[in-house]
N, C-alpha and C positions, 0 to 999 in steps of 0.2 A: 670532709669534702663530699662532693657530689649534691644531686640537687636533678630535681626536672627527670628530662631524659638523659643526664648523667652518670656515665658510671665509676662511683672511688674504687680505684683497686690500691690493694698493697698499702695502705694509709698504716703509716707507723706511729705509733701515740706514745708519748714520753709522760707517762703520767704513776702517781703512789711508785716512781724509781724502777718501774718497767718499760718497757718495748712491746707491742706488741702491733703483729701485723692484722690490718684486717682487710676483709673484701665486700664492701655492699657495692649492691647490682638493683641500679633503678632503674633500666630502662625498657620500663612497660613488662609484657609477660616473657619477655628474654631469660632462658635458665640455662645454665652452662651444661654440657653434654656428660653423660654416664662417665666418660673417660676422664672430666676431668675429675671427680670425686674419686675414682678407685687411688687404692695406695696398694703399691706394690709388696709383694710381702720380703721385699727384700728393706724396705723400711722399715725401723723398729720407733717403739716408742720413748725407750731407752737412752740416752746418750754414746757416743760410740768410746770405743775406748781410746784414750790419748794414745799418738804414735808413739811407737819406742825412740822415733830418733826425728830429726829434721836438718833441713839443710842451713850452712850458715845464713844469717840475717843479711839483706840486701840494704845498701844504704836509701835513704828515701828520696820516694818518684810519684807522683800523682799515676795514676791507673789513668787510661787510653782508651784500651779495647779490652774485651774477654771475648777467649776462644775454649767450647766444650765438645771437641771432636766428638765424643760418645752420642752427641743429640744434637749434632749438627748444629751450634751454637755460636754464629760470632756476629759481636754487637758491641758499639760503642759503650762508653762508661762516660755519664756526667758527673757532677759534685753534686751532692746534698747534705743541704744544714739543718738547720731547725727555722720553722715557722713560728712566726711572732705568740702563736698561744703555745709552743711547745712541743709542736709537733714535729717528728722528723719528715723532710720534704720528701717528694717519693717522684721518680721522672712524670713529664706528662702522661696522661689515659690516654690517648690518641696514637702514642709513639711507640707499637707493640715492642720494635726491635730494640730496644735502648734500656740500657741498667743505668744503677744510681751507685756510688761510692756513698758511704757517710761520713763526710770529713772531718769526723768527731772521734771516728777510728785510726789507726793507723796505717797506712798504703801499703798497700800490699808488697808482701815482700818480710818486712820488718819486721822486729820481735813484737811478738802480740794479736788481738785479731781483728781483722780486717774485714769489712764489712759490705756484702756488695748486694743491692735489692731490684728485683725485678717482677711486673706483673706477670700472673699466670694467666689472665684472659681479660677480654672484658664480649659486650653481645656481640660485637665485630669479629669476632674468633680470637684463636690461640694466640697469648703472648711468649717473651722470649723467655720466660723462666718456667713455662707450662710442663715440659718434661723433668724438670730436675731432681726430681721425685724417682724416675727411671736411673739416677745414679747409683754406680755400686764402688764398694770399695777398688781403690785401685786407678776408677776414670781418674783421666788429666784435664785438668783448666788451666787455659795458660794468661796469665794477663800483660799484654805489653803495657808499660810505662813511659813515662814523656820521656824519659832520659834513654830510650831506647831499646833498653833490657828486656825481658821478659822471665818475669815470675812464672814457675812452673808449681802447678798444686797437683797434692795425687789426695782423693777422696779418702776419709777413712770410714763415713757412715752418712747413714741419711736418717733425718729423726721427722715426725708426724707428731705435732704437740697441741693438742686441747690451749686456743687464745689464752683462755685462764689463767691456766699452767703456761704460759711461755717462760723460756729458760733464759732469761734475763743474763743470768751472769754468766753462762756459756756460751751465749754468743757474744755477748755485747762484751763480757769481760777479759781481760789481757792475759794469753798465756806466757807462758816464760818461754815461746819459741813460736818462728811466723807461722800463722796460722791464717785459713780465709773459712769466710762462713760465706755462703748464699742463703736468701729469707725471702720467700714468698708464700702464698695461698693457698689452700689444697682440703683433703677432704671432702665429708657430707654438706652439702649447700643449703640454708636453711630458708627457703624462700619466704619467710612471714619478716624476718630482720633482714633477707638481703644479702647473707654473710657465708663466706665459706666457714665451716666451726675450726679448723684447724690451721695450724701454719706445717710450712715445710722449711727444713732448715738442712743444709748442707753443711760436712764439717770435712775441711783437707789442710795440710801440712804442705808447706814448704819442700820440693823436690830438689831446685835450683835452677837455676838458668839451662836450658835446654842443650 
């Protein structure tokens, strides 16, 4: 994606049986600001460790809205598939406040994990997933669903992971209990490719309904 004075953020590529997020930035000498590159040292590189426990499995609902009280966070949730070469769709570049579901995952709520993607910026400023890197163990995301419920997640870590390296089957693969990931963009910004080098990935457990 992107092209001109376009900017791709968040481009998910399903390719050699990975995922990975990326961010190129074409438009002109536009470079994302000091802030968004720092990672907090409360993010590790690491995986976080699975909850001891989660709430029971919710039966299934398309995702609505997500709300991240810790960073002031509420924004609709569209559907995304895959694009005709294989790529996962990612919301439009223009629309900062709006995440994507990947309805390849399971909706939130359910046994397994559940997949929700958002830009961290483009040259127009901050997107809606710019802080989520700021998460620490504990924050709550809540998602309401069509059927009216609400999923409630409590964070157990936040990981900073080299594109390369993306953890394919930790995020994208099904636990034996409901689980939501968040996947955006983040890190050192490499302006000759355009790319942030790293993702950021959110990992939280099932609480239950509020």
């Amino acid at each position: 994606m992107g092209g001109g004075a376009i900017i791709a953020l968040g481009v998910v590529l399903l390719a050699i049986g990975a995922f990975v997020v990326a961010h190129a930035m074409t438009g002109g000498d536009a470079l994302p600001p000091a802030s968004a590159q720092e990672i907090p040292s409360t993010v590790s590189t690491a995986l976080p460790v699975n909850p001891a426990g989660a709430a029971s499995p919710l039966s299934p609902s398309t995702p609505v809205t997500i709300e991240i009280p810790a960073i002031g966070v509420r924004a609709p949730i569209m559907a995304l598939g895959l694009n005709r070469d294989g790529t996962v769709q990612v919301p439009p570049l223009g629309s900062h406040n709006l995440t994507g579901w990947y309805d390849g995952s399971v909706t939130p709520g359910q046994d397994g994990s559940s997949v929700i993607l958002g830009h961290v910026d483009n040259f127009a400023g901050a997107s809606v997933f710019y802080d989520i890197k700021d998460l620490v163990a504990g924050n709550e995301i809540e998602v309401v669903r069509a059927n009216g419920t609400v999923a409630t997640f409590a964070v157990d870590g936040v990981q900073a992971v080299p594109k390369a390296l993306f953890p394919t089957a930790a995020v994208y693969g099904n636990v034996p209990y409901p689980a939501l990931r968040l996947v955006t963009c983040g890190g050192p910004f490499a302006p000759a490719s355009g790319h942030y080098t790293d993702n950021i990935v959110v990992y939280a457990h099932l609480t239950g309904p509020p």
